[in-house]
C-alpha positions as CSV (number, residue, x, y, z in Angstrom):
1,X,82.7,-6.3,95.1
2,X,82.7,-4.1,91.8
3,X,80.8,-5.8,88.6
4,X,84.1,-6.7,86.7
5,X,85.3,-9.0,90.2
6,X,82.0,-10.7,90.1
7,X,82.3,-11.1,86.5
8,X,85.6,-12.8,86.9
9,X,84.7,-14.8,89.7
10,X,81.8,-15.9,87.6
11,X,83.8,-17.1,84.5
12,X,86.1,-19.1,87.1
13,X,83.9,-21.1,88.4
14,X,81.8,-22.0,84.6
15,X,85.1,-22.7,83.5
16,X,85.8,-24.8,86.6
17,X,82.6,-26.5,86.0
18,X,83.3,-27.1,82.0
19,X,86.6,-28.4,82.8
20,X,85.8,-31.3,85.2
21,X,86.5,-33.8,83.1
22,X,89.7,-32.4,82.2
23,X,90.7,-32.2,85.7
24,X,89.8,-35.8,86.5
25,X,92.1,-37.4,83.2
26,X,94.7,-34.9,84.7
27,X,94.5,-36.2,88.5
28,X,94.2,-39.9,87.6
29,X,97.7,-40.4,86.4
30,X,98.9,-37.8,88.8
31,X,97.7,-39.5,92.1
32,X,98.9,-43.3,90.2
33,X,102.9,-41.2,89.8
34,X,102.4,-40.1,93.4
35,X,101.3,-43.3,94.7
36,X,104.0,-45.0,92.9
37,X,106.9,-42.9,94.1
38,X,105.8,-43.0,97.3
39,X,105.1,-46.7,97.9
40,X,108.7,-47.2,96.2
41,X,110.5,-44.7,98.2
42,X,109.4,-45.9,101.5
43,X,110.6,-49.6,100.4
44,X,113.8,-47.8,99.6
45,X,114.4,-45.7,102.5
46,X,113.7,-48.6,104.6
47,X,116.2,-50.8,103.2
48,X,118.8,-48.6,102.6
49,X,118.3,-47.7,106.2
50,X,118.1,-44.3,106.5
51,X,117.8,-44.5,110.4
52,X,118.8,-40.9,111.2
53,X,116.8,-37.7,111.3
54,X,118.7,-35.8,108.6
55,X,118.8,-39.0,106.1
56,X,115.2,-39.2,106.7
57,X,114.0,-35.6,106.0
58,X,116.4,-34.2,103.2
59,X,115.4,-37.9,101.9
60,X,111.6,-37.1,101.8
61,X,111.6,-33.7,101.1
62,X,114.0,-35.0,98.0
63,X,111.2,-37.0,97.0
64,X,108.5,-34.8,97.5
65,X,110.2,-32.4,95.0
66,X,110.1,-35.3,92.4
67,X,106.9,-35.7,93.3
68,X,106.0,-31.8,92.6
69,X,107.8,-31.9,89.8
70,X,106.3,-34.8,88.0
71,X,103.0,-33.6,88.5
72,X,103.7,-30.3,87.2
73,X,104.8,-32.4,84.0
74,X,101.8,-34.5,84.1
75,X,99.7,-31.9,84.3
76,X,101.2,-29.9,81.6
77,X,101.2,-32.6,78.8
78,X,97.3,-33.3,79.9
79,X,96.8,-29.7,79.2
80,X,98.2,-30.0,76.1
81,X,96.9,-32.7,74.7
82,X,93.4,-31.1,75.4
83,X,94.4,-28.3,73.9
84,X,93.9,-26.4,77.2
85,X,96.3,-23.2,78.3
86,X,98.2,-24.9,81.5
87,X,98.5,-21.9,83.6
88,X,94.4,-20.9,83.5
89,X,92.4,-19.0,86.1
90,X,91.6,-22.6,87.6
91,X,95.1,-23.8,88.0
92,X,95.4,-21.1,89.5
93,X,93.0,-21.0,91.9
94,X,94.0,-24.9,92.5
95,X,97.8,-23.7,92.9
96,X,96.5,-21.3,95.6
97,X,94.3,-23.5,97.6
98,X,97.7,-25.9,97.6
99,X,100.4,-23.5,98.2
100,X,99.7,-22.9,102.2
101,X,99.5,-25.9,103.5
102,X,102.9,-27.2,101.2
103,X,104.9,-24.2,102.2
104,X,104.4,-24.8,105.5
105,X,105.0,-28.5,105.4
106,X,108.1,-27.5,103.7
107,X,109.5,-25.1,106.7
108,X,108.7,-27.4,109.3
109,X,110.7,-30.2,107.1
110,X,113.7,-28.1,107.7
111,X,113.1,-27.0,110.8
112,X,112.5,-30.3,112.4
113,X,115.4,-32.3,110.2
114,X,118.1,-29.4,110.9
115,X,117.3,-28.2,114.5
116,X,114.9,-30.6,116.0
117,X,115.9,-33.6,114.2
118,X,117.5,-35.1,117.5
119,X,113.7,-34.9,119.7
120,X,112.6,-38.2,120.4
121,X,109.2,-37.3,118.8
122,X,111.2,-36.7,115.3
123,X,110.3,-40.1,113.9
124,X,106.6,-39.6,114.4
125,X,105.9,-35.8,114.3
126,X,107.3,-34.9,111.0
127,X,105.3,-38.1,109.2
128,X,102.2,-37.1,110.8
129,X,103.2,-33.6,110.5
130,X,103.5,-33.4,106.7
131,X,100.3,-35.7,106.5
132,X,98.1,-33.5,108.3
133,X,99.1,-30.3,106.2
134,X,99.1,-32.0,103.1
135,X,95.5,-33.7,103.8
136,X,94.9,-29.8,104.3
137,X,95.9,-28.7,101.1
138,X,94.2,-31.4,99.0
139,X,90.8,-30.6,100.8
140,X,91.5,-27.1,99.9
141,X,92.6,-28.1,96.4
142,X,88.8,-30.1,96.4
143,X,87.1,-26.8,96.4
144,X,88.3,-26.6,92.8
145,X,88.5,-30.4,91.8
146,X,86.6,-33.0,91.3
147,X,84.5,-34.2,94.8
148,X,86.2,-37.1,95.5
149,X,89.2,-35.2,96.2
150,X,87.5,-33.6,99.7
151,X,87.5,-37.1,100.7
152,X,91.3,-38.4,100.3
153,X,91.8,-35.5,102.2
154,X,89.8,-36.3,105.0
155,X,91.9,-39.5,104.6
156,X,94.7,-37.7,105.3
157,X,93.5,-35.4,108.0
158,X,91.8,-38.2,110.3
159,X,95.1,-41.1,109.6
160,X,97.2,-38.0,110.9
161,X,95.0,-37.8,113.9
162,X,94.6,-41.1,114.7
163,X,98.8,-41.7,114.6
164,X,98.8,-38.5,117.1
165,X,96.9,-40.1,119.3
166,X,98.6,-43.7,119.2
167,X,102.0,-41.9,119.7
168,X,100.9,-40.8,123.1
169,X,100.5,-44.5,124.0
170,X,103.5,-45.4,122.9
171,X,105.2,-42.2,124.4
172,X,106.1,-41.5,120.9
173,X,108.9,-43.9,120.7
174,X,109.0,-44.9,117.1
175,X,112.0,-45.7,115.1
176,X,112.4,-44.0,111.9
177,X,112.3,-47.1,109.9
178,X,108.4,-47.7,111.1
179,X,108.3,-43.8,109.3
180,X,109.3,-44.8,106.4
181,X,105.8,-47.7,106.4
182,X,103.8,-44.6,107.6
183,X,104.4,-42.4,105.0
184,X,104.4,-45.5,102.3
185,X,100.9,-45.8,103.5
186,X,99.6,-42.4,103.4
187,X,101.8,-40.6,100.4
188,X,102.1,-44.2,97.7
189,X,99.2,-46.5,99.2
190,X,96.6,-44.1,99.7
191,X,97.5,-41.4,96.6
192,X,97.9,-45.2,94.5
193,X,94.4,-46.4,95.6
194,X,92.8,-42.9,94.5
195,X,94.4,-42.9,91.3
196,X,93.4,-46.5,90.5
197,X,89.9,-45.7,91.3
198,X,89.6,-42.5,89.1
199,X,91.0,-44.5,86.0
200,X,88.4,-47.2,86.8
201,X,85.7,-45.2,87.7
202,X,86.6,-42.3,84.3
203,X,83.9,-42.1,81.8
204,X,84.8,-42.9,78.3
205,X,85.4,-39.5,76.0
206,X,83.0,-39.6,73.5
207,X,84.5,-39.8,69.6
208,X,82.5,-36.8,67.2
């Protein structure tokens, strides 16, 4: 590693460090919009019964763009209020610790709605599927974040585990309405509950 790479890598992470805060007013009302769009898409797609495999994954994946998207905003006006350049060395560090795990989740979205969307597994796989790789990503994303972040991911990452191994008790018969609860639960309850805690738990700013 030459002196101008450590140098660089240096100034990351004591502007990482210095911008802690920042990141934590940014991710509170980021986590309460995901939470919130994902507790009140579930309720929808489960009463507008979208009972087939291709309603159910261009439906989520529809969301999780809105979901992307309004973050991006979020994000954005936080960066400007504080006066902060939104496309920094950290966010981009943050953007590729997330970027893996959510591409991936993306292909096997339309992989699993367009070719394998008529497996009788579909209705549990692809949940627990896109909550395992996106419990990935936000433990990655923790390495950059504030440290309460590791641990929603581990959320993610053990609740994808433990459905895995109920399905095989239930030989993974599950209808796609069920789905629907289980990603209500992970992607709005969970996301919700994290977000509520950091606006609780945030530190006052300090007037000069």
């Amino acid at each position: 590693m030459d002196a101008d790479s450590a140098s660089e890598r240096l100034e990351v992470i004591r502007t990482l460090m210095e911008r802690s805060a920042i990141y934590r007013r940014a991710l509170a009302p980021i986590m309460t919009f995901l939470g919130i769009l994902g507790v009140l898409a579930s309720i929808a797609g489960a009463l507008l019964r979208m009972e087939s495999s291709l309603q159910f994954g261009i439906y989520w994946m529809g969301v999780s763009f809105v979901g992307l998207l309004g973050a991006f905003l979020i994000a954005r006006r936080q960066a400007l209020k504080d006066r902060e350049p939104f496309w920094s060395p950290p966010t981009k560090r943050v953007t590729q610790a997330l970027m893996p795990s959510l591409f991936v989740g993306a292909v096997i979205g339309i992989i699993f709605t367009f070719a394998l969307g008529s497996a009788v597994s579909f209705a549990w796989a692809l949940p627990v599927t896109w909550i395992l790789l996106y419990g990935c990503a936000v433990h990655a994303a923790g390495f950059f974040m504030p440290r309460g972040i590791k641990l929603l991911g581990w959320l993610f990452i053990m609740g994808g585990c433990s459905l895995t191994l109920s399905s095989m008790s239930v030989g993974a018969h599950l209808p796609i309405t069920s789905s629907h609860v289980i990603m209500g639960v992970f992607f709005g309850g969970l996301q919700l509950a994290y977000g509520i805690y950091l606006h609780l738990s945030e530190k006052p700013q300090r007037t000069s």
